[in-house]
C-alpha positions as CSV (number, residue, x, y, z in Angstrom):
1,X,-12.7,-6.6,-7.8
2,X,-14.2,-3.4,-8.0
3,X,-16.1,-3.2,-5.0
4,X,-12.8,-4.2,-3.5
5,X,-11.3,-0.9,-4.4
6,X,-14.5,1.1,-4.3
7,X,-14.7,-0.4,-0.2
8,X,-10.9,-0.1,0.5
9,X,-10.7,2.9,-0.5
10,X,-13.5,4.8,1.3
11,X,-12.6,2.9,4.3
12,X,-8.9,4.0,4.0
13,X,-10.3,7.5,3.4
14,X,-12.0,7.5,6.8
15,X,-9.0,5.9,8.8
16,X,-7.0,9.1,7.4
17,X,-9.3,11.9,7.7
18,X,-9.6,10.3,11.4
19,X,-5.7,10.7,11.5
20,X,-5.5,14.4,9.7
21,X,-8.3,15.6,12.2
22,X,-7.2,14.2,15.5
23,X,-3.6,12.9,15.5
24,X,-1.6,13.8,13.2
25,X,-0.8,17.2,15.8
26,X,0.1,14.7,18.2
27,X,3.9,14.2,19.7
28,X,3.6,10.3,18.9
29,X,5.4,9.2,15.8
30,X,5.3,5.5,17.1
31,X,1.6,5.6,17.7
32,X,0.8,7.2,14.4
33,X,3.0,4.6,12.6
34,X,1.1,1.8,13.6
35,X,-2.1,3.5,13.4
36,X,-1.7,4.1,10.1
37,X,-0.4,1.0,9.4
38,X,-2.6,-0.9,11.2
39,X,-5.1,1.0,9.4
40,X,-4.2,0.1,6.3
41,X,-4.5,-3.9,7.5
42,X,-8.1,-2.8,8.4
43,X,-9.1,-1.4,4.7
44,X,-8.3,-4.5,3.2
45,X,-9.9,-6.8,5.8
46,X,-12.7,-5.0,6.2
47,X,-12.9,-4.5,2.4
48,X,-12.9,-8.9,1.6
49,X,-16.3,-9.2,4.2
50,X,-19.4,-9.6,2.2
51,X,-22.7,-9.1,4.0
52,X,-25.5,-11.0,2.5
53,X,-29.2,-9.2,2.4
54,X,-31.9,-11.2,1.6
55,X,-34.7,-8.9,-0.4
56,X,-38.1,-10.4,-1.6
57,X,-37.9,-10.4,-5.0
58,X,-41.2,-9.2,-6.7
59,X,-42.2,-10.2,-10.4
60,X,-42.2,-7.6,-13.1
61,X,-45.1,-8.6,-15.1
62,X,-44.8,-8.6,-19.0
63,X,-46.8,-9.1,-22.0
64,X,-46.5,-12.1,-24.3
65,X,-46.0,-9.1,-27.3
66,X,-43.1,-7.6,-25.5
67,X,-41.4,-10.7,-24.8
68,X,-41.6,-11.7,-28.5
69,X,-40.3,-8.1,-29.6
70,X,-37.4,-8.6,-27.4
71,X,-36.6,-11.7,-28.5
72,X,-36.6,-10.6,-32.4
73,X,-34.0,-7.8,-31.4
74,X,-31.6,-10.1,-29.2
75,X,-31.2,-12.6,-31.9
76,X,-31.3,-10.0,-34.7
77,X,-28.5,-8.4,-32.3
78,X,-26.4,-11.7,-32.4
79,X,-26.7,-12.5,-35.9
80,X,-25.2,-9.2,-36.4
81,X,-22.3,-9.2,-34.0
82,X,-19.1,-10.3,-35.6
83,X,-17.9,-14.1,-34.3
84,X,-14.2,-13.4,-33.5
85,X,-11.9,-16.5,-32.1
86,X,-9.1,-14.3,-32.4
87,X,-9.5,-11.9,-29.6
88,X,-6.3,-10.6,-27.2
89,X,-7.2,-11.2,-23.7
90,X,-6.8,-7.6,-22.4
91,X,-7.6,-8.9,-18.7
92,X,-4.4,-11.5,-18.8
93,X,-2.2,-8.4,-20.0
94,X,-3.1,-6.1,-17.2
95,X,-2.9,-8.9,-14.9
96,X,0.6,-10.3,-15.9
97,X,1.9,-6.3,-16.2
98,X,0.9,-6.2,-12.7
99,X,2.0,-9.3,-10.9
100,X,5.6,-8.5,-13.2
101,X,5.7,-4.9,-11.5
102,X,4.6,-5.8,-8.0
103,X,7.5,-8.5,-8.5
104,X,9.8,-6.0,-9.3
105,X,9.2,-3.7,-6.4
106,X,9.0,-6.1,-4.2
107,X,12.4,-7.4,-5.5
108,X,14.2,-4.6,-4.9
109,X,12.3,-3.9,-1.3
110,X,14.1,-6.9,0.1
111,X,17.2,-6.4,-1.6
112,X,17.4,-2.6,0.0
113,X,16.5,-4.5,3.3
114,X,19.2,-6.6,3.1
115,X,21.4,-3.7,2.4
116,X,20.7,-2.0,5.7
117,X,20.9,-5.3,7.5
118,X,24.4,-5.6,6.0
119,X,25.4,-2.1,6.7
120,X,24.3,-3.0,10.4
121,X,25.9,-5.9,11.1
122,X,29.4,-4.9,9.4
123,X,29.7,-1.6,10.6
124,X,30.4,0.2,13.9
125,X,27.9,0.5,16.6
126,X,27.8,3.1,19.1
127,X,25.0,3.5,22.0
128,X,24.2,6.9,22.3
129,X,21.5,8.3,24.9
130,X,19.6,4.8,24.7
131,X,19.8,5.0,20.9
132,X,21.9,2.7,17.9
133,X,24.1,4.7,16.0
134,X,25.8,3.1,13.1
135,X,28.9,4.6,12.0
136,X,28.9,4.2,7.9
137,X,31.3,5.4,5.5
138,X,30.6,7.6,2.5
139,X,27.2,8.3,4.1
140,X,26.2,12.0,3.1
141,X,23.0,12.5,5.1
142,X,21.9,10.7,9.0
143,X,18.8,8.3,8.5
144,X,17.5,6.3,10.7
145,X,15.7,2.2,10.0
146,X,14.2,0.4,12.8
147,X,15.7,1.2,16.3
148,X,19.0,2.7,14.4
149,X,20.2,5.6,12.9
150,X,22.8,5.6,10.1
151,X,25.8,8.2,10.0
152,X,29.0,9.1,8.3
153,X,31.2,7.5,9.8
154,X,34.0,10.6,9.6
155,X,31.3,13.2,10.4
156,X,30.3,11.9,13.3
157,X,33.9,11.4,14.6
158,X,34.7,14.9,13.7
159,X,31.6,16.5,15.7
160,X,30.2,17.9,12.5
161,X,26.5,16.8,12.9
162,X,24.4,18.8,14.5
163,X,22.8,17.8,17.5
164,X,19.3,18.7,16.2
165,X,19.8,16.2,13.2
166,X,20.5,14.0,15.8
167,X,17.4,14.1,17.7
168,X,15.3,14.6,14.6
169,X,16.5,11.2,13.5
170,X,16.1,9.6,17.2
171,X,12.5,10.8,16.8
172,X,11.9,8.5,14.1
173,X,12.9,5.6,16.2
């Protein structure tokens, strides 16, 4: 598991710095997206392939006394070690905190998703320049999700958003 995250992690390191040094000046929001999403799809396949070396193995030659001597210390070791049948598994705890946080998140991911769906369907729709506009109420602040951009509803009526906010948001798209 560690070389996992030692391997993801280098190789998301070079997919970014890649990014930071040639395209993240670039005019091209969509590209970048799925560069950097894609990228991240990469790490982690690129991080479960194991390559396989095959290294001769040479023999480290010992001495009978050394052998003995290290034999009297490994079971003088274990006779000294306290037997405990008791013990917490620590690795089950950090495991099941996990999965129940990643459940969590992930719970409330779709549920927000489902929200905007809702808020799409049920809600105005205006076709502006080539571009969704959902008219919402109580909406304090333009956003955009997918190929749409959410706004108040009475703001946008009333000519109140800018036309820069506007474009900003039909960037995103």
């Amino acid at each position: 598991m560690i070389a996992f995250i030692i391997k993801s992690t280098f190789s998301l390191l070079v997919i970014y710095m890649f990014y930071i040094i040639f395209l993240a000046k670039e005019n091209m929001p969509r590209f970048n997206r799925f560069y950097l999403l894609g990228g991240i799809v990469f790490s982690i396949i690129v991080s479960m392939v194991v390559i396989r070396v095959n290294l001769p193995i040479t023999p480290v030659l010992t001495s009978a006394a050394i052998n003995y001597q290290i034999n009297n210390n490994l079971a003088h070791l274990e006779s000294t070690i306290p037997q405990t049948s008791n013990t917490f598994p620590i690795a089950w705890f950090i495991y099941t905190l996990y999965l129940s946080i990643a459940s969590l998140l992930l719970i409330r991911f779709c549920i927000n998703i489902l929200r905007l769906l809702k808020l799409q369907r049920h809600n105005d729709k205006i076709v502006q320049d080539g571009h969704n506009i959902i008219l919402v109420r109580d909406q304090p602040l333009p956003y955009s999700f997918l190929t749409s951009v959410f706004v108040d509803e009475v703001m946008y009526k009333n000519g109140s958003i800018k036309k820069e906010l506007l474009l900003h948001e039909f960037a995103h798209i």
